[in-house]
C-alpha positions in Angstrom: -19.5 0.0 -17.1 -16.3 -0.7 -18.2 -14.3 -1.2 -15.1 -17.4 -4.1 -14.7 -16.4 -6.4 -17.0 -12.8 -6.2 -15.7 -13.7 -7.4 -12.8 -14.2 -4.3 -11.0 -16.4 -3.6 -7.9 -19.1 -1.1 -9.3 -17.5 1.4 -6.8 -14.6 1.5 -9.0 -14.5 3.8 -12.3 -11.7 5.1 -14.9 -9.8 8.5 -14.2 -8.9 11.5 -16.3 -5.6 9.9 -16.8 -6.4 6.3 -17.1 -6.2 5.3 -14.3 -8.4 3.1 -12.2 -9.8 4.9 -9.1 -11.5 4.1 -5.7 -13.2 7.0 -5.4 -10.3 8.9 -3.5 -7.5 10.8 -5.0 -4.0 9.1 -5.3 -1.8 10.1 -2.8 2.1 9.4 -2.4 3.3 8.7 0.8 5.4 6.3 3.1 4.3 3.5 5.3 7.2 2.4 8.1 6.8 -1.5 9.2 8.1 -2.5 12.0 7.9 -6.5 12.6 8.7 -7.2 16.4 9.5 -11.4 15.7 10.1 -12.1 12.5 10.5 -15.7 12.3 6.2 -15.6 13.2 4.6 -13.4 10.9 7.4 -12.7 8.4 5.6 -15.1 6.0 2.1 -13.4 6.6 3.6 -10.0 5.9 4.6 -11.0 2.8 1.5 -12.0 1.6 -0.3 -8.8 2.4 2.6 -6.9 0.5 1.8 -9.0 -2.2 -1.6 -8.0 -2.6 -1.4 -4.8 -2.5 1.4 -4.6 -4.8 0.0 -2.5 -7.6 -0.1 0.5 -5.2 4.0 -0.5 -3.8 6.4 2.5 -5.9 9.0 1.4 -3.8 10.5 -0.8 -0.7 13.6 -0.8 1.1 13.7 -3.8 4.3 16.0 -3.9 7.0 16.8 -7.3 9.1 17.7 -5.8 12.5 19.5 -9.2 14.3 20.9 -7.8 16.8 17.2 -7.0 18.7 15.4 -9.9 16.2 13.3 -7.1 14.5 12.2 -6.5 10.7 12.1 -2.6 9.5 10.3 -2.2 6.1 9.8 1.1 4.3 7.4 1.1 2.1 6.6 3.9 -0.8 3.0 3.8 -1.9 0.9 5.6 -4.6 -2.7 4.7 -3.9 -5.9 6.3 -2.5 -6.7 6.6 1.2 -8.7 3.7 1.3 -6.5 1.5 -0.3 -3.3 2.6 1.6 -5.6 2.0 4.8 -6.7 -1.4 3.8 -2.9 -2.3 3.5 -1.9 -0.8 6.8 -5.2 -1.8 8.4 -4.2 -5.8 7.4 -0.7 -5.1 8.8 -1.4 -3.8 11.9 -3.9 -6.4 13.1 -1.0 -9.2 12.8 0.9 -10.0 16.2 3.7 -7.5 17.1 3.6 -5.3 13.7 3.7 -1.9 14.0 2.3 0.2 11.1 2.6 3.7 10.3 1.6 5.8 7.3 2.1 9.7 6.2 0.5 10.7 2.8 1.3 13.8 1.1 -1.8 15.6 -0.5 -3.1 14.8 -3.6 -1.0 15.5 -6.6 -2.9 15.9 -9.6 -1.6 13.8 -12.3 -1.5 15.0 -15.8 -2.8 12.9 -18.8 -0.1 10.9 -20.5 1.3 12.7 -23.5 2.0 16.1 -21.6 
């Protein structure tokens, strides 16, 4: 398979457009972030963004000083399962609270329409 000797889990396989797949539909949606003491797991939180980059459209973060909170907004473009392996990572950290809404799937046309 080709996805295989990319480096791909055998779960993984090519869409229509392209695209690599998990097995769910993309989905667009927003993920809100709130970090209750930043100075502790600011550091950690950046990481998991990090990884999960590839599915990240779009971010907007808000230092809130006044009550020593973080507010991150997050746009995301990524299957179920992925957007739930990001927010599932986030949420288990100390005094993060995590919340995602996805729109349904949108069916993406092949490149060149």
């Amino acid at each position: 398979m080709a996805g295989e000797a990319q480096g791909l889990s055998p779960a993984m396989r090519y869409g229509e457009a392209g695209r690599v797949s998990t097995g769910g539909e993309r989905r667009v949606g927003v993920v809100g972030i709130v970090i209750g003491d930043r100075g502790r797991v600011a550091g950690r939180v950046q990481e998991i963004l990090s990884q999960h980059a590839d599915m990240i459209v779009g971010r907007m973060g808000i230092p809130y000083r006044e009550r020593n909170l973080a507010v991150i907004a997050l746009i995301v473009d990524g299957t179920t399962d992925q957007v739930g392996a990001l927010t599932g990572k986030l949420g288990q950290l100390p005094g993060v609270l995590v919340r995602s809404a996805l729109a349904p799937p949108i069916p993406v046309p092949p490149e060149g329409r």
